[in-house]
VEXDREN-2710 file (C-alpha; in Angstrom, 1 decimal):
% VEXDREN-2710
k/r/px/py/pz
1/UNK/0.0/0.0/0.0
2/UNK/1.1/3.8/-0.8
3/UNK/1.9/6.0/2.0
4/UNK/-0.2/8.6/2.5
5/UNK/0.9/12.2/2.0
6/UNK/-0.1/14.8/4.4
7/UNK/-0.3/18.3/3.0
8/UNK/-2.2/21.7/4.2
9/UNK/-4.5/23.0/0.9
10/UNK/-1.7/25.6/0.0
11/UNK/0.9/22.6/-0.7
12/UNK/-1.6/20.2/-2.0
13/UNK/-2.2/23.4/-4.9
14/UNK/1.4/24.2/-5.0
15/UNK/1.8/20.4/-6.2
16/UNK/-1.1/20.5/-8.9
17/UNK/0.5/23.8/-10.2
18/UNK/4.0/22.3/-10.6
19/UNK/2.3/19.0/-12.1
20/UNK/0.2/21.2/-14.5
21/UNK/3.6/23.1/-15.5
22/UNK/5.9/20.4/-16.2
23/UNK/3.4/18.4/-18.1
24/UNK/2.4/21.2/-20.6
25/UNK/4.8/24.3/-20.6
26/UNK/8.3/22.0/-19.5
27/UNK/7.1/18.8/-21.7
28/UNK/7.4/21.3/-24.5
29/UNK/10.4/22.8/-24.2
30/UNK/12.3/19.6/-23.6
31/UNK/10.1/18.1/-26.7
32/UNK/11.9/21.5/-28.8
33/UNK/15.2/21.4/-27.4
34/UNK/15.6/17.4/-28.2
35/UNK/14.2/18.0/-31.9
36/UNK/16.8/20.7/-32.3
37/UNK/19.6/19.0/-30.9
38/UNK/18.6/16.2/-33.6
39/UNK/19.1/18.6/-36.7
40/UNK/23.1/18.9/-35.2
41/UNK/23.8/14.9/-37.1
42/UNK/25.3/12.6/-34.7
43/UNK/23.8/11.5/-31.4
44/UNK/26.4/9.5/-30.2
45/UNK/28.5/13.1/-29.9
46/UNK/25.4/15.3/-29.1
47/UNK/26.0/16.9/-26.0
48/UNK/22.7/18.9/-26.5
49/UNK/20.9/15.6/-27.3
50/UNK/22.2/14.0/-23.8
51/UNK/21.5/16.9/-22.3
52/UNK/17.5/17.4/-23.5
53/UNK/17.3/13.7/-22.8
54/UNK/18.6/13.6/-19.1
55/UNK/16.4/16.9/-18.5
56/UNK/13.2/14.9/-20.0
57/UNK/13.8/12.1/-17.5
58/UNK/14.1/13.9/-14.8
59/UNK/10.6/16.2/-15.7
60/UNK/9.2/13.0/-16.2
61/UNK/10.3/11.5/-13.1
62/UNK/9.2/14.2/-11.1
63/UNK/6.2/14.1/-13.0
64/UNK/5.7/10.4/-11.7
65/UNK/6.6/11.5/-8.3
66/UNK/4.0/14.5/-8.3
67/UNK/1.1/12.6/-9.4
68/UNK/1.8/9.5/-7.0
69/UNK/2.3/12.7/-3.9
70/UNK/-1.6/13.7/-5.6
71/UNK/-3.0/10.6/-5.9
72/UNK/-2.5/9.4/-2.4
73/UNK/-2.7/12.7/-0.7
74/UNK/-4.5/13.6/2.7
75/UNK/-5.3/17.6/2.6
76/UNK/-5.3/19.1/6.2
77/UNK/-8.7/20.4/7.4
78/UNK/-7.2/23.5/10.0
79/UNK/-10.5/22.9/11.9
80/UNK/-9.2/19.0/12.8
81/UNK/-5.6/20.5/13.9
82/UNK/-5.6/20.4/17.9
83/UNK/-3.4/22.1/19.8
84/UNK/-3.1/20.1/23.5
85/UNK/-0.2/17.7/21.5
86/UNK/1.6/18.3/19.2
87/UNK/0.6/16.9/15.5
88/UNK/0.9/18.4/11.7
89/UNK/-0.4/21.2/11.1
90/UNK/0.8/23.0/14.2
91/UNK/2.9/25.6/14.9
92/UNK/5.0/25.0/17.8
93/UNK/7.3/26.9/20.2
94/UNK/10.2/25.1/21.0
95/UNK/13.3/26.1/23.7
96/UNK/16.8/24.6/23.2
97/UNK/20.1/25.8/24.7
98/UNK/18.6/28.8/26.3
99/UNK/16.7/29.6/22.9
100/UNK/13.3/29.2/21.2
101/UNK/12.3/28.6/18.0
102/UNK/8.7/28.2/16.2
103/UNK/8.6/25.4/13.8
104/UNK/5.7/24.3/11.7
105/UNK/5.5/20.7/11.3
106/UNK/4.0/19.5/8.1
107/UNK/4.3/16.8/5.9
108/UNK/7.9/15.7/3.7
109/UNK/6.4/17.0/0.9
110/UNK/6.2/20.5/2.3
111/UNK/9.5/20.9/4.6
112/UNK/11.5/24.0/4.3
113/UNK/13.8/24.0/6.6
114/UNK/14.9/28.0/6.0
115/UNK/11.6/29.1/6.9
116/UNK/11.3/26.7/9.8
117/UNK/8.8/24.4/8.3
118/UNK/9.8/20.7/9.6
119/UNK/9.0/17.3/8.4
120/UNK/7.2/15.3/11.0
121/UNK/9.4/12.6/9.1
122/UNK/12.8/14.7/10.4
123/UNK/14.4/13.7/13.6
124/UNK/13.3/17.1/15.1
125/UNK/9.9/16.7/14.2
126/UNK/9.2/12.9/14.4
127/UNK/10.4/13.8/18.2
128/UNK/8.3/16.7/18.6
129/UNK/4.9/15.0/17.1
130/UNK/2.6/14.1/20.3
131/UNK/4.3/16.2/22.8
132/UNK/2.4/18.7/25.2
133/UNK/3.4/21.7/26.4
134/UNK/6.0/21.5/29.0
135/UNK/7.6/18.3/27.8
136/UNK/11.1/18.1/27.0
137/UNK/13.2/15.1/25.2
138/UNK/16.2/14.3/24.4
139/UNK/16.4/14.1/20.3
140/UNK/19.2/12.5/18.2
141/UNK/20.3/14.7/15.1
142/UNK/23.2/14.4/12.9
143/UNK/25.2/16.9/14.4
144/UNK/24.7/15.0/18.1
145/UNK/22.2/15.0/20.9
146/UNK/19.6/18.3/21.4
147/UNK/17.2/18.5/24.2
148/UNK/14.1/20.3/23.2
149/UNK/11.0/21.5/25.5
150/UNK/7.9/22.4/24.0
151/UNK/7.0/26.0/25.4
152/UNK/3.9/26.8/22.8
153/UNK/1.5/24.8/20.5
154/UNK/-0.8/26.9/18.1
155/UNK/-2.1/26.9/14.8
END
């Protein structure tokens, strides 16, 4: 069975755009630049040629990836997000080494690390998901060992 893909409305439409795009403005191009690469003679020396066609698989393999991410999604409902634990969806205020941080922890399909949006798949997050306010835990990340306490849980 596919896993299911958690995603708010925003990323679930972000995903459809980018599908929508590669499929009829990307599909194109690559279609174009392979045809023209063609009219230089010989493929077995075509750097253009290998180029288009490593381009087209990876379009189409994302393309693969998008519509199986669609296909098996689960859209967050904001009026189903709770904030007594901690779950996806939420926004919550963490304190580590004497600092805090808000994350938002949605699904892998949506992380963004630089604008503190963490994967309930990613050590951080996987840690954080079902913890209450005033809970702390020790979590193991790449760099070592981080104790984190949950200070704040919104949505």
């Amino acid at each position: 069975m596919a896993k299911q893909v958690v995603v708010s409305q925003e990323g679930f439409n972000k995903m459809q755009e980018e599908l929508e795009f590669l499929k009829t403005v990307k599909r194109t191009e690559i279609k174009l630049a392979i045809k023209k690469a063609r009219e230089y003679g010989d493929l077995s020396e075509n750097s253009e040629y290998d180029e288009a066609k490593k381009e087209q698989a990876e379009v189409e393999t994302r393309i693969a990836q998008l519509e199986e991410n669609i296909k098996h999604a689960v859209i967050l409902d904001d009026k189903n997000i709770k904030t007594d634990a901690v779950s996806i969806g939420c926004k919550v205020q963490v304190k580590s080494n004497g600092r805090e941080c808000e994350y938002t922890i949605v699904g892998s399909t949506e992380a963004d690390p630089l604008k503190l949006k963490i994967s309930d798949e990613s050590p951080i997050g996987k840690a954080l998901i079902g913890m209450r306010i005033g809970e702390s835990k020790v979590v193991e990340i790449p760099t070592g060992n981080l104790t984190v306490e949950v200070v704040g849980i919104s949505k």
